[in-house]
C-alpha positions as CSV (number, residue, x, y, z in Angstrom):
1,X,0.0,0.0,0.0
2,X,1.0,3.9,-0.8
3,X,0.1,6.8,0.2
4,X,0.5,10.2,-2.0
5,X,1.3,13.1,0.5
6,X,1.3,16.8,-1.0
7,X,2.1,20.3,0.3
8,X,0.5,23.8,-0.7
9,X,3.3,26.2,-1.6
10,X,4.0,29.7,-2.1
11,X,4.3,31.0,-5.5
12,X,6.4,33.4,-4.4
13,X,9.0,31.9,-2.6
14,X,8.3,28.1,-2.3
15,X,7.8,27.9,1.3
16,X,4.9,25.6,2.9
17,X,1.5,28.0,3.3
18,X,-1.0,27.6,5.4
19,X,-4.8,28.7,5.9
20,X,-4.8,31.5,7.9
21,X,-8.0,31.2,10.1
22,X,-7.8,35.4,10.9
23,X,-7.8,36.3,7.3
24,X,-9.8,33.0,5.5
25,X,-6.9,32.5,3.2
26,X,-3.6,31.0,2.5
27,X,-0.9,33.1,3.8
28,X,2.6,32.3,3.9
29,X,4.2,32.7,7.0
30,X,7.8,33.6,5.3
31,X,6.8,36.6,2.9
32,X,3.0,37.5,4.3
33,X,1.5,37.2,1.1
34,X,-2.2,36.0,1.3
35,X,-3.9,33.7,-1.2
36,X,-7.5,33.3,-2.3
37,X,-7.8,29.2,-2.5
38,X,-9.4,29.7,-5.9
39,X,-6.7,32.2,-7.3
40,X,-4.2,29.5,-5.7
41,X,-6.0,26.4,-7.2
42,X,-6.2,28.1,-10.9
43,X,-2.1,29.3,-10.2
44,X,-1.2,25.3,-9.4
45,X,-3.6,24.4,-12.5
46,X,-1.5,26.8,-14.9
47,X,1.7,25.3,-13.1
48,X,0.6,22.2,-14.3
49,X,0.1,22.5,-17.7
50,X,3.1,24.5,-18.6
51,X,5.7,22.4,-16.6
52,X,7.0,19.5,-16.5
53,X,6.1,17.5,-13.0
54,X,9.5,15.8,-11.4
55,X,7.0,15.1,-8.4
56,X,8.8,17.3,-5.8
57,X,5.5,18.0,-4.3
58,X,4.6,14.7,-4.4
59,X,6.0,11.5,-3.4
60,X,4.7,8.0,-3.7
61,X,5.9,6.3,0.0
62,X,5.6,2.7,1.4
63,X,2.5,2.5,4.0
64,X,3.9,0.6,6.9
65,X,1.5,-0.2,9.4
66,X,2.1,-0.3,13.0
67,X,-0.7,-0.9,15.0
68,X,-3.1,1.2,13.0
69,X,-0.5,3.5,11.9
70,X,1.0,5.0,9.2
71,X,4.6,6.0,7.7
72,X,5.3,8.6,5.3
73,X,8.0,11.2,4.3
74,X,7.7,15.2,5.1
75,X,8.1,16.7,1.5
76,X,9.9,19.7,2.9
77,X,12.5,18.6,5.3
78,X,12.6,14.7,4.5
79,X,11.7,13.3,8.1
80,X,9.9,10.2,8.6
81,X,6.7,10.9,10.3
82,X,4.3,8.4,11.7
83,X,0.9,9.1,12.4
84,X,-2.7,7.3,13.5
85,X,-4.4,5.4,10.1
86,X,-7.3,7.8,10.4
87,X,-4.8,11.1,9.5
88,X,-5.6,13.1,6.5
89,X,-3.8,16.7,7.5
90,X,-0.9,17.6,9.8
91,X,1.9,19.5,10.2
92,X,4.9,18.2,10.0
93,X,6.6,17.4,13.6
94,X,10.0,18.0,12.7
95,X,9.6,20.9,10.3
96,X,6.2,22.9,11.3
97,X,5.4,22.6,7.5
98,X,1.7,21.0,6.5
99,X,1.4,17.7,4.7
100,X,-1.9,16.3,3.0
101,X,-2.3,13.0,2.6
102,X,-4.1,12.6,-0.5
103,X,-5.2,9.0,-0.6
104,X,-6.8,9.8,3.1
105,X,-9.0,12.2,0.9
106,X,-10.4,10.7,-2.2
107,X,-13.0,8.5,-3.6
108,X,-15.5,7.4,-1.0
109,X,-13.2,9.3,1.6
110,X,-13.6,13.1,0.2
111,X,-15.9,14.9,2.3
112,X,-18.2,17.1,0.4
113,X,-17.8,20.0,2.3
114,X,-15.9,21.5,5.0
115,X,-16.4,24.7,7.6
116,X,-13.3,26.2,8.2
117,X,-11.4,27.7,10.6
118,X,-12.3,31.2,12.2
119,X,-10.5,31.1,15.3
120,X,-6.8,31.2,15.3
121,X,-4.9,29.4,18.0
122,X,-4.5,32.7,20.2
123,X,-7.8,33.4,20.1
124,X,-8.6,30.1,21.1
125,X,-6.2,30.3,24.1
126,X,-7.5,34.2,25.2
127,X,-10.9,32.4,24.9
128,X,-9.8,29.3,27.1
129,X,-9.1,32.2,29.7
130,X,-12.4,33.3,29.6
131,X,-13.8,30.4,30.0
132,X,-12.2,30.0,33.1
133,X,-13.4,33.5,34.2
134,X,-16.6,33.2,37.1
135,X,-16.8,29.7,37.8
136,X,-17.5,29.7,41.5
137,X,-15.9,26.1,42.1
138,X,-13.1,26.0,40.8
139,X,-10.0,26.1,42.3
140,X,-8.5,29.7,42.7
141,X,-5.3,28.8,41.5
142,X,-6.3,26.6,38.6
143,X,-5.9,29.5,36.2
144,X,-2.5,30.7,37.1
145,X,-1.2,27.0,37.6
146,X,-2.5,25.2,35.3
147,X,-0.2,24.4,32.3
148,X,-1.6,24.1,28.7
149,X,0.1,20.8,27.3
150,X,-0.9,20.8,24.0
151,X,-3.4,22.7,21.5
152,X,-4.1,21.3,18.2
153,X,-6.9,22.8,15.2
154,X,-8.8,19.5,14.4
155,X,-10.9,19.1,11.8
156,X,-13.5,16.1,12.7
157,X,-15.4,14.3,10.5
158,X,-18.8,13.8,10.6
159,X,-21.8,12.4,9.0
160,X,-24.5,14.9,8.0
161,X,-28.1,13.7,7.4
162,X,-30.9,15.3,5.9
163,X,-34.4,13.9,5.8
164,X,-37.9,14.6,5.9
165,X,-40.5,13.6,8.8
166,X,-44.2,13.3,9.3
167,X,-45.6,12.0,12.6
168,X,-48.8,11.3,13.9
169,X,-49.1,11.4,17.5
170,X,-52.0,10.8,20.4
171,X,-52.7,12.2,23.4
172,X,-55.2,12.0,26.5
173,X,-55.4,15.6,28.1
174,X,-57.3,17.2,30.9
175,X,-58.4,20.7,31.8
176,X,-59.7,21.3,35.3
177,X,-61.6,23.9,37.0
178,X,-62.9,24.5,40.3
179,X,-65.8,27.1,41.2
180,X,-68.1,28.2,44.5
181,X,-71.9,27.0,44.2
182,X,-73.7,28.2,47.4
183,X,-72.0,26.3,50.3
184,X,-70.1,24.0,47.7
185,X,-66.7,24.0,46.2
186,X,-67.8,22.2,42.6
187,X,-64.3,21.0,40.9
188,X,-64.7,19.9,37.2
189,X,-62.3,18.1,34.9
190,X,-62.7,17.8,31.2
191,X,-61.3,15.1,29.4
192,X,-59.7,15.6,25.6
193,X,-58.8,13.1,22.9
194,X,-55.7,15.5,21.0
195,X,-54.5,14.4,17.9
196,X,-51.5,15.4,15.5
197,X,-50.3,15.2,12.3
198,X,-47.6,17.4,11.0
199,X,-44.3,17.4,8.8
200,X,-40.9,18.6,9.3
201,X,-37.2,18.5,7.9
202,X,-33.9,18.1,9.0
203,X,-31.1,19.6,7.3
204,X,-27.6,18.6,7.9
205,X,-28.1,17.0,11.5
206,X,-24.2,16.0,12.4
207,X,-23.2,13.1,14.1
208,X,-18.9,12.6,14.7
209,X,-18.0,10.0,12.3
210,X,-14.6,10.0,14.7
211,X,-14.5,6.9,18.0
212,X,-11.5,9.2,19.2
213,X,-13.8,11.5,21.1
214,X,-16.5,11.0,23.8
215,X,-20.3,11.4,22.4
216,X,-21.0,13.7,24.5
217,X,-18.7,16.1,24.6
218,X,-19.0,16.7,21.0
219,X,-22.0,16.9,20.7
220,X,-21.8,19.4,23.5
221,X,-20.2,21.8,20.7
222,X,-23.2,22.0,18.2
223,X,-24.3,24.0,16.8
224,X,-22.2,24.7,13.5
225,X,-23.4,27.6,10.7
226,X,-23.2,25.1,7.8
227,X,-24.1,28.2,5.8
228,X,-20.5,29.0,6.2
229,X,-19.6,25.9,5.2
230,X,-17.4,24.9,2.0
231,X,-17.2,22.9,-1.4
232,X,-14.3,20.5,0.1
233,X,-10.8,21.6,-0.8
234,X,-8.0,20.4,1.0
235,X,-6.0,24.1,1.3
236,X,-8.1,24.5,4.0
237,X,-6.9,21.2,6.6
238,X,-3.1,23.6,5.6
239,X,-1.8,23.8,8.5
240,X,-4.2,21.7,11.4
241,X,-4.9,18.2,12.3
242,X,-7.6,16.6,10.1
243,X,-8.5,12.6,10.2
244,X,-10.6,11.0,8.1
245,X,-14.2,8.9,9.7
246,X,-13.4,6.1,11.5
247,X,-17.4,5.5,12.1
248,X,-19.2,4.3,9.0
249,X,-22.3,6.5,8.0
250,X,-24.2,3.0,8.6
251,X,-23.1,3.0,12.2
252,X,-24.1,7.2,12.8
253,X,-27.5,6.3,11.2
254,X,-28.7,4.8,14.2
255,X,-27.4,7.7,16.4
256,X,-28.8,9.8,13.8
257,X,-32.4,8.3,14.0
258,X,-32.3,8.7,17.6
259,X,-31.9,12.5,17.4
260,X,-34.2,13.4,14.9
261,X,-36.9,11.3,16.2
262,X,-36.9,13.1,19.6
263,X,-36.7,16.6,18.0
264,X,-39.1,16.1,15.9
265,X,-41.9,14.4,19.1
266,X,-40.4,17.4,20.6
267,X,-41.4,20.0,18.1
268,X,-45.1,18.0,18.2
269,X,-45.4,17.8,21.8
270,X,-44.5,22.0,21.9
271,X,-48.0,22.5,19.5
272,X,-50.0,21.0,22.3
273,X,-50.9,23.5,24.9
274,X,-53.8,24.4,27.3
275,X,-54.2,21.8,29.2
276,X,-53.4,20.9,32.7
277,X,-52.5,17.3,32.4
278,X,-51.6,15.5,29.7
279,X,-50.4,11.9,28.6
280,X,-49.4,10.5,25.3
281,X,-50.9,7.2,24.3
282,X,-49.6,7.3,20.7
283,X,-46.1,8.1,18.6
284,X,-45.3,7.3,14.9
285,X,-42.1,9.2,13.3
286,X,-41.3,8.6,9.5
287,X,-38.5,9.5,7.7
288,X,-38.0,9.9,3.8
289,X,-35.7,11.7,0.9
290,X,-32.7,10.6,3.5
291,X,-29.6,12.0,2.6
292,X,-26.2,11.9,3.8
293,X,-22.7,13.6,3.3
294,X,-19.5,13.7,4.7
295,X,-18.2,16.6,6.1
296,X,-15.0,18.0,8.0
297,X,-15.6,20.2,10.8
298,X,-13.1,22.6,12.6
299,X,-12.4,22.0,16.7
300,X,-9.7,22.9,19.3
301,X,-8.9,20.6,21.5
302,X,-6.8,21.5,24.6
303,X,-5.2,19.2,27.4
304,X,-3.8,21.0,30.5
305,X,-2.1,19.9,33.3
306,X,-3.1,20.7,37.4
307,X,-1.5,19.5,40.0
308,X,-0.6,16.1,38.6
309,X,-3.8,15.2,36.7
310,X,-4.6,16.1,32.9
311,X,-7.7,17.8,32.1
312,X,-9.2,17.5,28.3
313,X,-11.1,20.4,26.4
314,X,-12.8,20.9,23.4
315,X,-13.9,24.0,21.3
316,X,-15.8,25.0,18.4
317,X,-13.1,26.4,15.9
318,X,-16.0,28.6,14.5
319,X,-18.4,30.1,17.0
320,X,-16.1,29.6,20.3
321,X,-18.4,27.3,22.3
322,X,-16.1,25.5,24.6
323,X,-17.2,22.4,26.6
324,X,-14.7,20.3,28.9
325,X,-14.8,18.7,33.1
326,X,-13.3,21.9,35.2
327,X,-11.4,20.6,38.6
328,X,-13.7,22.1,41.9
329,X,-12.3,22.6,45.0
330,X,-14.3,20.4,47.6
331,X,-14.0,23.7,50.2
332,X,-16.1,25.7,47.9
333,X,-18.0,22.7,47.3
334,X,-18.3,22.7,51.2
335,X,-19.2,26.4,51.4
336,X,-22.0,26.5,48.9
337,X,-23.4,23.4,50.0
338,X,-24.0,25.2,53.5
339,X,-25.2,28.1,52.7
340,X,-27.8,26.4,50.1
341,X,-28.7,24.4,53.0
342,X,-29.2,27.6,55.4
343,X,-31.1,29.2,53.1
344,X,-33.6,25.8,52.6
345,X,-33.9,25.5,56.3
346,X,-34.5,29.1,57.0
347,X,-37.7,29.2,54.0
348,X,-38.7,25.8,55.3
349,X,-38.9,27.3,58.8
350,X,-40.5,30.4,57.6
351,X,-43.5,28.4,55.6
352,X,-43.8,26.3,59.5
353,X,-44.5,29.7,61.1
354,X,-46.6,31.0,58.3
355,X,-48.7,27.6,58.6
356,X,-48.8,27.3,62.5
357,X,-50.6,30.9,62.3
């Protein structure tokens, strides 16, 4: 097996260029001259057709697998790098420069879009900061001694489904009333048969196509503004981390079907209103015109260390939403806990009095 690894480089001066998340281009980080990926595309395509290739760019390596991995060659400075079999995009560890593997990318692997990058890796840090900012439990030296380990731009695949839904659903509802009649407190209930019958659709509903990450706190990044998102081109993964799916789409249907099916009993249950009780005795979701596609999607992820233990963060590379377990210090724990508690007992003791009167 062989994989084909590529670079983006600088018309200018040759160097490795990356995207620039602060200015949504390529910009080489040797002479500062920014790139439209299109104007860059149609420059290589030109490049192409008037030279001859000697396949500097490119080179044609022995896979060796180790465990799930993969070997290949850094175009720029020659190092061997290995790397996880799900790798598409990284940069080079020896070098800094970014390397594509192509074969990672094509055929039934291409994703057909991507959202890229808007926050740059400072930003992401002087947002980290402010993450930490007000949170009442945690430690008050966590910010000051904590030490960021690592930060890598990520971008995750996922599978994106689109559908359409209709569902019927039954319910048995009450409404109550209660009224004086002479020396008589008359209480009436009323008893409803509610039925529904409606249609909505889902438009690129993600689900992380990746095993590498918990379910959870992925999810716990949503949303993305797919209107931002991209015709796939792989100038953008210049520069970050990218891996191709790992999870068949077959596998994220089921997860898939799950989520849609409760928002859309959700957004039927929300219609029915006006009543005081009410119990459904019916569901029925169905879904057709199901479509899926593959996408990449940009994330931070951050491990830092504190006093001896390693604490993971994630964050959306494109709105800033961070999710992540914070350490808390079991004295404010403690403190809170106690004052809740006072302020129970005192209400509690207050509602006695009011009641013994």
């Amino acid at each position: 097996m062989s994989v084909t690894v590529s670079q983006y480089k600088c018309p200018n001066c040759g160097a490795p260029i990356p995207y620039d998340a602060s200015v949504q281009k390529l910009k080489c980080q040797h002479c500062d001259t920014e790139f439209d990926i299109s104007t860059l595309e149609a420059f290589n395509s030109e490049e192409n057709i008037q030279t001859d290739d000697y396949g500097w760019d490119n080179y044609n390596t022995t896979s060796i697998n180790i465990d799930g991995q993969i070997t290949y060659v850094c175009p720029s400075c020659g190092g061997e790098v290995t790397g996880d079999e799900t790798m598409s995009a990284a940069p080079c560890p020896y070098c800094g420069s970014s390397v594509i593997i192509k074969d990672q990318l094509e055929g039934m692997l291409k994703p057909d879009l991507v959202v890229p990058f808007k926050y740059t890796k400072e930003q992401a840090k002087e947002a980290y900061a402010n993450h930490l900012k007000g949170k009442k439990l945690l430690p008050k030296d966590f910010a000051s001694n904590n030490i960021i380990e690592k930060i890598n731009g990520l971008y995750l695949p996922y599978w994106l489904f689109d559908c359409n839904c209709s569902c019927q659903a039954r319910y048995n509802a009450t409404r109550s009333r209660s009224y004086a009649a002479g020396d008589y407190i008359i209480n009436e209930t009323d008893h409803f048969l509610v039925y529904r019958d409606g249609n909505i659709s889902f438009d690129k509903v993600p689900v992380d196509g990746s095993s590498k990450f918990s379910e959870e706190l992925i999810e716990s990044l949503e949303p993305f503004d797919f209107n931002e998102g991209k015709g796939f081109n792989s100038a953008y993964l210049a520069g970050y981390f990218s891996d191709r799916y790992d999870e068949t789409a077959e596998k994220a249907v089921e997860r898939a079907n799950q989520r849609i099916k409760i928002s859309t009993e959700q957004a039927v249950d929300s219609t029915v209103i006006g009543y005081h009780t009410l119990f459904k005795t019916s569901n029925n979701v169905r879904f057709s015109e199901g479509k899926i596609r593959y996408a990449l999607l940009p994330i931070y992820v951050f491990s830092t260390k504190y006093e001896g233990k390693v604490y993971t963060f994630a964050m959306n590379g494109q709105t800033g939403k961070f999710s992540g377990n914070l350490p808390a210090d079991k004295k404010q724990i403690l403190k809170y806990g106690a004052i809740t508690f006072a302020i129970a007992f005192i209400i509690m003791m207050l509602i006695m009095i009011f009641l013994v009167k």
